[in-house]
C-alpha angles and dihedrals in degrees: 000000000000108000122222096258091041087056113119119248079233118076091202091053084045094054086039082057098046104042104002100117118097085246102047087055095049094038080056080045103053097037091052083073093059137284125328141208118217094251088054103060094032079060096049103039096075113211104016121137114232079238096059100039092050087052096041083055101047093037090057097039085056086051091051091241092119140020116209115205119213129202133207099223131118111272097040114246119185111177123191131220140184109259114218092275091049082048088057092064099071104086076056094053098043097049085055096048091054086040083058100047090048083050092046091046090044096053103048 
């Protein structure tokens, strides 16, 4: 979580700091799409560790980015959702996913 006093002066280096690793963006990515539950996500980000899902989540509940819902039922189910500023992300996401595809066509 950056704190208010620890923000960079600079508001790229302040989104860099809130959703620059390669999970956070395809945690955003995943939960534009709707609620998830952590096995979920866990199932559809190949190659992430438990550890570093369970820290990108908190990290990103704590930011505001997301809000996680748990459940009292037995078994336990917690599902997580983009807030409103998560929400907010998604003309982001969307310009780098179509920057993506040009850069996929024009390389091949």
């Amino acid at each position: 979580m950056i704190k208010k006093e620890n923000m960079p002066e600079c508001p790229v280096a302040t989104t860099v700091g809130l959703i620059g690793s390669k999970w956070k963006l395809l945690i955003l990515r995943d939960l534009l799409t709707g609620p998830k539950r952590y096995s979920e996500l866990k199932k559809s980000l190949s190659g992430i560790s438990q550890k570093v899902l369970t820290s990108s989540l908190k990290s990103m509940v704590e930011d505001g980015l997301v809000i996680k819902i748990s459940y009292p039922e037995v078994p336990p189910r917690v599902e997580y959702s983009l807030s409103l500023l998560g929400e907010s992300m998604k003309p982001v996401i969307q310009v780098m996913e179509q920057w993506g595809k040009d850069y996929k066509q024009k390389r091949q």
